[in-house]
LUMDREN-566583 format. One record per residue (C-alpha): x, y, z; residue in one letter. Coordinates in steps of 0.2 Angstrom, whole numbers, plus 5000, padded with zeros to 4 digits. Layout:
! LUMDREN-566583
XYZa
...
This chain:
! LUMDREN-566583
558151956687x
558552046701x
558952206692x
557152186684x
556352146700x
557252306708x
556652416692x
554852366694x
554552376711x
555552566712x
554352596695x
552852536707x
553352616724x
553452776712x
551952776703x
550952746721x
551752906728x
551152986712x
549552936714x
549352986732x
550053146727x
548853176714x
547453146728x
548453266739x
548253426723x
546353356722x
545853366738x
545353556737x
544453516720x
543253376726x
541453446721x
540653456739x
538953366742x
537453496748x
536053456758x
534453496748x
532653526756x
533053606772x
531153676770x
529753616755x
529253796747x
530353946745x
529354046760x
529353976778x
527454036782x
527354236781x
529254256777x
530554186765x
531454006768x
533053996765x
532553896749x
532853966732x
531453986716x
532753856702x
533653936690x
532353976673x
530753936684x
529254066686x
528454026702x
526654126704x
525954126722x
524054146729x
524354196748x
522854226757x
522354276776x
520454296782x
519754366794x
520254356814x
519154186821x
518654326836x
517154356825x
516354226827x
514854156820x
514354336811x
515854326803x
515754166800x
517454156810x
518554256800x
517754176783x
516954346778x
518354446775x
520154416767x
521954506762x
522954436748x
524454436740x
524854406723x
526654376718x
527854306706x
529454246711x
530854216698x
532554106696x
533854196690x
535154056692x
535353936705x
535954066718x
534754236715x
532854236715x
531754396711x
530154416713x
528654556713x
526954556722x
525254666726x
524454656740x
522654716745x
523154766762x
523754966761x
523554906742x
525554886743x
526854836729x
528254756733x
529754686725x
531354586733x
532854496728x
533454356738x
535554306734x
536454126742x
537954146752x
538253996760x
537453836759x
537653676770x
538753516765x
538253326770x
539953316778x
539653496787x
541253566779x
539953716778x
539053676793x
537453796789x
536753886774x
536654106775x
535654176762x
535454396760x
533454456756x
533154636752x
531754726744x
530454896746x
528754906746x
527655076742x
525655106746x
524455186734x
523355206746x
522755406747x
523655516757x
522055546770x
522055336772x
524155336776x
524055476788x
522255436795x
521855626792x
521255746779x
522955826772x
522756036774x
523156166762x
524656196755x
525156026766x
525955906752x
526255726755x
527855676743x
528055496734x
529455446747x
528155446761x
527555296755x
529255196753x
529555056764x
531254926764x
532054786773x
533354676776x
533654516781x
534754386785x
534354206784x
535454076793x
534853886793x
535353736798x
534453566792x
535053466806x
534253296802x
533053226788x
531753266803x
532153436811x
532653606800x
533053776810x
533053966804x
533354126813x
533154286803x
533954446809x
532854606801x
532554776799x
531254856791x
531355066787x
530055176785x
530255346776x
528755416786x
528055376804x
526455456810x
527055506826x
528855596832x
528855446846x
528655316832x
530455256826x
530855246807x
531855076810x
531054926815x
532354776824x
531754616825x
532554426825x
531254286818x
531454116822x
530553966813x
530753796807x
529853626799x
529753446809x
529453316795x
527953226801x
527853086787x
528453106768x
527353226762x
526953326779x
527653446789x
527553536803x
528053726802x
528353876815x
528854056813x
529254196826x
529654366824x
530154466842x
529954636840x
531754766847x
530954926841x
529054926836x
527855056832x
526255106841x
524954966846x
526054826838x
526154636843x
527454496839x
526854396822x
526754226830x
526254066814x
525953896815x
525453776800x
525653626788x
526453616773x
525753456763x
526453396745x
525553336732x
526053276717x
527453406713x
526353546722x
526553606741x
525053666749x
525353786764x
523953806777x
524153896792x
523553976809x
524154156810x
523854336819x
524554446803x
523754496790x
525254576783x
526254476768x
527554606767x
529054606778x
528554756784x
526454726789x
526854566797x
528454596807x
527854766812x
526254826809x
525454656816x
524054726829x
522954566835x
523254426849x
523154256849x
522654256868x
521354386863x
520654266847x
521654386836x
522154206825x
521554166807x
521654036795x
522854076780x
523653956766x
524853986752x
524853896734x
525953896720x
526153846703x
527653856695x
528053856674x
529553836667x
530353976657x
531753926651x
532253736651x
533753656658x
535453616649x
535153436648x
533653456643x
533953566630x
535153476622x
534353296626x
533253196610x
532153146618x
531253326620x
529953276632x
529253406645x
């Protein structure tokens, strides 16, 4: 008996250390638990969130800015007049989104790629998430609108004169259920100035974030500061509301760009919010599904 009891417990005492060595060799494999839904939409007001398009999705945006309230009643406070931006945004996978847009301000084209390459753990092993966003723009405006002056013969004005770019870093931290904050580092190039004095690179750090104000509301603000900035330029300053419903978010919001490019509403943003310079804007989406889900795909009940 005592031999048996001395086998069993030196086979248990074993079998214990090779369990907590299996835990040991694990560890570094344990799938880590995300934070989700830093912000509610894929764009912050003007500029990108740090949220992604999912993986298969087609997401087709209506952004749309009126008219500065400084107009008053005669222009029925901004009402009268409008820019907009149409744009589809695009999944690759869970990591990339693409997307492609036209705007009728400089009647601009623009096309970007935004890449994850950190992203924020319940337990703050990765205590914020970084994502990259790069893309171009190019006007088709005529070359007498760009440069504000007839051209004169033999003068030429090439294609590359109309090519704008940026990049941008965004860094987000979703610090509660409440309170999300972003900062984004940028800088915008332009391939032709108007002036010698005007520089082709644009600096600038936005700031932003969303205070949840209930379960379907929040609170948004965006900020971008100006290092380097071209003639007769302001700082793009937004405030607004996001609001969800049913499946859909609905952005409105109080802003003194009417730029939805990087490069119009960080640097070519020209009227005041002290002056009245504001107008109302909103963004809405609806989103199809392109390609469907694993599990879905190979689920029988082929519901969607």
């Amino acid at each position: 008996m005592t031999i048996l009891s001395n086998t069993f417990l030196f086979t248990y005492g074993q079998g214990n250390k090779n369990d907590d060595l299996s835990s040991l060799l694990e560890g570094d494999s344990v799938v880590k638990e995300y934070t989700y839904g830093a912000f509610k939409t894929t764009r912050l007001i003007n500029g990108h969130s740090i949220e992604n398009t999912g993986k298969g999705i087609l997401d087709f945006k209506i952004s749309h800015r009126f008219s500065p309230m400084s107009g008053g009643v005669h222009e029925f406070f901004g009402l009268d007049g409008a820019t907009i931006r149409l744009g589809l945004d695009y999944g690759i996978n869970d990591a990339i989104t693409i997307g492609v847009g036209r705007s009728s301000l400089f009647k601009e084209y623009d096309a970007y790629v935004k890449t994850k390459i950190l992203r924020q753990t319940v337990k703050d092993e990765i205590p914020l998430s970084l994502s990259y966003v790069g893309g171009m723009s190019v006007s088709s405006l005529s070359s007498d609108q760009l440069l504000g002056r007839p051209l004169v013969s033999p003068e030429k004005y090439p294609f590359s004169n109309r090519l704008f770019f940026f990049n941008q870093l965004l860094i987000a931290r979703k610090f509660s259920s409440i309170f999300t904050l972003q900062l984004m580092p940028t800088h915008v190039h332009y391939n032709f100035v108007n002036t010698i004095a005007e520089p082709n690179d644009i600096l600038a750090l936005g700031a932003g974030g969303r205070i949840k104000l209930n379960k379907r509301v929040t609170l948004n603000l965006e900020y971008y500061h100006q290092f380097t900035q071209l003639s007769n330029t302001t700082n793009s300053l937004s405030v607004g509301f996001d609001i969800e419903t049913g499946g859909h978010v609905f952005q409105l919001h109080f802003t003194n760009s009417s730029g939805m490019t990087e490069r119009t509403f960080i640097a070519q943003t020209t009227d005041k919010w002290g002056d009245g310079g504001f107008r109302f804007g909103f963004n809405i989406a609806r989103v199809f599904t392109v390609v469907k889900p694993e599990e879905f795909k190979n689920s029988k009940n082929k519901i969607w």
